[in-house]
matplotlib code that plots the C-alpha trace (Angstrom):
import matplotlib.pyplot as plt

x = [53.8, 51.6, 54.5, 56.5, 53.4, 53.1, 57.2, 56.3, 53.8, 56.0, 58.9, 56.7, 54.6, 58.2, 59.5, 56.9, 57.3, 60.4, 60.1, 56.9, 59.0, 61.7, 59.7, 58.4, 61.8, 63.1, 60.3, 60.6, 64.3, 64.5, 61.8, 60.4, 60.5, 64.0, 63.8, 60.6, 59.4, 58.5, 54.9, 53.2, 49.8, 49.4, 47.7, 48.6, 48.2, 48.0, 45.0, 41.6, 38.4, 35.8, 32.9, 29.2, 27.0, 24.1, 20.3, 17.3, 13.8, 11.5, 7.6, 5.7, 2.0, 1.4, 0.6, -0.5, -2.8, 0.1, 2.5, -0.6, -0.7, 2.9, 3.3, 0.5, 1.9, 5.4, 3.4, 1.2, 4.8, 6.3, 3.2, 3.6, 7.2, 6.4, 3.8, 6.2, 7.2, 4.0, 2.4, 4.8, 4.5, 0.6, 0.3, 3.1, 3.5, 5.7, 2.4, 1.9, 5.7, 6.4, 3.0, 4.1, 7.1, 5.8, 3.3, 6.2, 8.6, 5.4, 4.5, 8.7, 8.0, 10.9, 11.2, 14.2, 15.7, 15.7, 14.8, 11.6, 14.5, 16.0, 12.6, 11.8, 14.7, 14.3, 10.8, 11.8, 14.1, 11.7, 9.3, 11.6, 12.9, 9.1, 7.9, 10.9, 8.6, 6.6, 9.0, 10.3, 7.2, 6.7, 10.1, 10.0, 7.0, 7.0, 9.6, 12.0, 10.0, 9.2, 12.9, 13.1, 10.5, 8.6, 5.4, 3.8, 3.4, 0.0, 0.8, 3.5, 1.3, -1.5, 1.7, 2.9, -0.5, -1.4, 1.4, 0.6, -3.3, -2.8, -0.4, -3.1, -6.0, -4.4, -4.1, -7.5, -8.9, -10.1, -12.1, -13.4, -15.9, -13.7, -14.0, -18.0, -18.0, -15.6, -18.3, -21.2, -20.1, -19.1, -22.3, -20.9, -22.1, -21.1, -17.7, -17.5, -14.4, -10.9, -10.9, -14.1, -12.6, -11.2, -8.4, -9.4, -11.4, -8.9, -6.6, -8.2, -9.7, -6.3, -5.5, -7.7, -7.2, -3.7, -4.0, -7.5, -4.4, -1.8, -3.3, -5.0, -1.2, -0.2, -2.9, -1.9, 1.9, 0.5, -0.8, 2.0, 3.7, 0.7, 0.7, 4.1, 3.2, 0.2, 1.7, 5.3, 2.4, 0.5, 4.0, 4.9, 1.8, 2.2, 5.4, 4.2, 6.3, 3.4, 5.6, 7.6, 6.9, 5.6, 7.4, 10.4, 11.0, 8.9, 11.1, 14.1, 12.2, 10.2, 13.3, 14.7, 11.7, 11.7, 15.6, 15.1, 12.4, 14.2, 11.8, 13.2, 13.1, 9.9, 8.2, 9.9, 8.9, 5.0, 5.3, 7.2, 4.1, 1.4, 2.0, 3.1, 0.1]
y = [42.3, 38.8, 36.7, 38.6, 38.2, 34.5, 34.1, 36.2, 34.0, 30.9, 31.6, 32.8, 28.9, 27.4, 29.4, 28.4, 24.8, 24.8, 26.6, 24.1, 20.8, 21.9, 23.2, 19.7, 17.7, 20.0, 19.1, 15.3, 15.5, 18.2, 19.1, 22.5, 24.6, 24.3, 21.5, 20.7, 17.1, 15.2, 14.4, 11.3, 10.5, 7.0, 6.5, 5.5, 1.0, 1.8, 4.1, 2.2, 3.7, 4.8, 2.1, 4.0, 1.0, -0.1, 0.8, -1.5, -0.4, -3.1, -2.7, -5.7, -7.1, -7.5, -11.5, -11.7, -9.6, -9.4, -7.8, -5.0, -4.2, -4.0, -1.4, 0.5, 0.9, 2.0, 4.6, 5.8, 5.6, 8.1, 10.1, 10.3, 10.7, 14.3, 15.3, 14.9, 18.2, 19.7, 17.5, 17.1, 21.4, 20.9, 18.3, 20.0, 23.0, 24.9, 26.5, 28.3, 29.0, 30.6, 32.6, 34.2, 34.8, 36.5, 38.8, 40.0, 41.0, 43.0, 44.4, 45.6, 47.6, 45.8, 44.5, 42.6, 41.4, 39.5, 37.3, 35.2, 32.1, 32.9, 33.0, 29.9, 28.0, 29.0, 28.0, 24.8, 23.6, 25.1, 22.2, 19.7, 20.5, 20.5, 17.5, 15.8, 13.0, 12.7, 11.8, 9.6, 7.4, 7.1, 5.7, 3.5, 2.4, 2.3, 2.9, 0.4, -2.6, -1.9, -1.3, -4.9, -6.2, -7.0, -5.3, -4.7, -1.1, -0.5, -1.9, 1.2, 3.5, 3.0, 3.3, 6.4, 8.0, 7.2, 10.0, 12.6, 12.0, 12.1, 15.9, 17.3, 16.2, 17.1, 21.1, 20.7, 19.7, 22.7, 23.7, 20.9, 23.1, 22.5, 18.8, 19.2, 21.5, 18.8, 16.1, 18.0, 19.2, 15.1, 14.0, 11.9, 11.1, 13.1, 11.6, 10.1, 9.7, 10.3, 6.9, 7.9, 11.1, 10.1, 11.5, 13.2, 15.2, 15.9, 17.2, 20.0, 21.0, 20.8, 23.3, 25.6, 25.8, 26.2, 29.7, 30.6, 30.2, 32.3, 35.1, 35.3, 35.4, 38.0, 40.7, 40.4, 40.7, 43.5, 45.8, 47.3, 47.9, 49.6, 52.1, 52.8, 54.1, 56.2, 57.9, 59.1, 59.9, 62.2, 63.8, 64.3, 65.6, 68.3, 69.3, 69.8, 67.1, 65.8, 65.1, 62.5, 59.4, 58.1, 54.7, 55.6, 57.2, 54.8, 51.8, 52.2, 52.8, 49.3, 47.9, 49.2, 47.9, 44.5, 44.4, 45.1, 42.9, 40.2, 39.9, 37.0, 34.9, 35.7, 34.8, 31.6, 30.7, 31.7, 29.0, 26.8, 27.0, 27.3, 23.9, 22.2, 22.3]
z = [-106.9, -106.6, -107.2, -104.2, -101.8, -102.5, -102.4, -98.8, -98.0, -99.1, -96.7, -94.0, -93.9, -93.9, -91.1, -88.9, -90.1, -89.2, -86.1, -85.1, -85.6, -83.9, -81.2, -80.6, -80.5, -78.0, -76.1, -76.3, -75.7, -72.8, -70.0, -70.7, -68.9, -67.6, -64.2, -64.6, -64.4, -68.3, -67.6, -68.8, -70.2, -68.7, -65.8, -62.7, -62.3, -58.4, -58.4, -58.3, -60.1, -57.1, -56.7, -56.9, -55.2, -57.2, -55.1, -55.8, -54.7, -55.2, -54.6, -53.9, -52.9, -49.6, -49.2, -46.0, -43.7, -41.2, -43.5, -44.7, -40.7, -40.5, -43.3, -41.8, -38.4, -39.8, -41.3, -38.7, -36.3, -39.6, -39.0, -35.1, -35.9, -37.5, -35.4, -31.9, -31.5, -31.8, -29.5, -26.7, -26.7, -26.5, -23.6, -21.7, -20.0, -22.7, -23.7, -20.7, -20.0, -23.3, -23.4, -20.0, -21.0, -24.0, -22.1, -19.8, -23.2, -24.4, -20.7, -20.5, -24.1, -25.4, -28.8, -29.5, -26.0, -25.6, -29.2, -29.0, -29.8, -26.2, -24.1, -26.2, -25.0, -21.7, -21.6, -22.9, -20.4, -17.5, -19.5, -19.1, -15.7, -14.5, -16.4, -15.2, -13.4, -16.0, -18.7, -16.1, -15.6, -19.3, -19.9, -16.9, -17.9, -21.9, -23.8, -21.3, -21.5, -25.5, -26.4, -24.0, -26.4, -22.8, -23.8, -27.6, -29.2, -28.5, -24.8, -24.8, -26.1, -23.4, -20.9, -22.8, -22.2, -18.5, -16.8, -19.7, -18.9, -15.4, -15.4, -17.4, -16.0, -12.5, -14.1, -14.5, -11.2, -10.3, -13.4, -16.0, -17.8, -20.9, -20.5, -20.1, -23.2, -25.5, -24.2, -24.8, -28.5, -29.2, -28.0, -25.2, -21.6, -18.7, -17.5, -13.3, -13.5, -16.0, -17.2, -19.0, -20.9, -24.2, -25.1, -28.1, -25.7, -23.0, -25.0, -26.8, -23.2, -21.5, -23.9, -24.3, -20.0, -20.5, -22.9, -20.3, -17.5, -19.1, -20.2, -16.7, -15.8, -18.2, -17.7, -14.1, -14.8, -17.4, -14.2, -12.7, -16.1, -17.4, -14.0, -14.8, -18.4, -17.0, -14.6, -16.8, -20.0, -17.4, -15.9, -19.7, -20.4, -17.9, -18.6, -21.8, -24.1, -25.9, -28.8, -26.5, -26.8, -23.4, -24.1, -24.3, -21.1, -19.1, -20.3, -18.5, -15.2, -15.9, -16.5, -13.1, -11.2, -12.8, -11.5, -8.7, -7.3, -9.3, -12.1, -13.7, -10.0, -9.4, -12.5, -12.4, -9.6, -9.7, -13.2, -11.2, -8.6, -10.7, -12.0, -9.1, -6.8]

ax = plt.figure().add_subplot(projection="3d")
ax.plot(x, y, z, "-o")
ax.set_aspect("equal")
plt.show()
């Protein structure tokens, strides 16, 4: 029985030599499968490896007191850089644009229309639209001549400043108690005239006036909206329907009134005029 297994065993390792070998000539004499192309394993001359440039960093001394003030006005331009959009929303009138806008989503009892993204945009280009002149005086005045090299940075920067000083001091006219607070908290003498508020103090005043200004704005767009609910809550609970939500039937009827007095129109142009003296 052992010497028929290995004979078995014998014939069946020859077979498959046999089959293996001539396997591989009918491969290197005919394409297999049948019409297919003989590949290669050399490389085509014409195809050029793909060049990955070298990067050097080098960090050196500063030699000169020149090259320390250069490296820390690129970084304080980096820092500025970041800061931008915060800034230009602060000294602008996008805070009180998209406040408003925000009281009169809340006063309408809706919740997602439209998005807080939408009102957003639309108080940004109202910004822009309004602040038109502004942005106009500071690139007439600063960032031409800079880009020019006409005037230095910090002669920009003064340039920059003057219109943006001058729009929010100007929505401050009529009440400068914030300024006298800022001044009074810094220790600083009572101011006769702009020149003599810093900036540092204008700024947080300006904008502390600006949410003083819209929320004054929103309880008053708040009014009519909150009539509205009182009287369908009272009619609701007459009829009994204390289960009813109040809200939900006095929506649609806020919605028709603020359609037809042409909500929208309205409120844009009370913002429109409440900046614009």
């Amino acid at each position: 029985m052992k010497s028929k297994k290995s004979l078995k065993i014998i014939f069946l390792s020859f077979a498959l030599f046999i089959f293996t070998q001539g396997s591989l000539l009918y491969a290197q004499n005919n394409n297999f499968p049948q019409g297919s192309t003989q590949g290669t394993t050399q490389m085509n001359p014409n195809v050029r490896n793909s060049v990955v440039p070298n990067i050097a960093v080098q960090i050196t001394e500063p030699q000169t007191g020149k090259e320390v003030a250069f490296s820390v006005r690129l970084l304080l331009l980096l820092t500025i850089l970041t800061l931008a959009p915060s800034i230009l929303i602060l000294v602008t009138c996008f805070l009180r644009f998209s406040i408003v806008l925000d009281f009169i989503k809340r006063a309408l009892s809706l919740q997602q229309v439209p998005p807080t993204s939408v009102l957003n945009g639309i108080a940004f280009f109202m910004t822009i639209f309004v602040m038109w002149p502004t942005f106009t005086k500071v690139y007439d005045n600063a960032y031409k001549p800079l880009s020019n090299s006409e005037i230095t940075i910090e002669q920009a920067y003064h340039e920059a400043e003057a219109p943006l000083r001058m729009f929010m001091y100007e929505q401050m006219a009529g009440d400068t108690s914030y300024i006298k607070m800022f001044m009074n908290m810094a220790k600083l003498e009572k101011p006769n005239t702009l020149a003599d508020v810093p900036t540092h103090i204008l700024v947080p005043a300006y904008i502390l006036h600006e949410l003083t200004v819209a929320f004054k704005i929103g309880v008053i767009l708040y009014i009519p909206f909150i009539i509205i609910d009182m009287v369908v809550a009272s009619i609701l609970m007459a009829m009994g329907m204390m289960m009813l939500p109040p809200v939900q039937i006095s929506m649609p009827f806020k919605l028709i009134l603020f359609v037809l007095v042409d909500g929208w129109g309205l409120l844009t142009q009370q913002l429109f005029n409440s900046v614009i003296h």
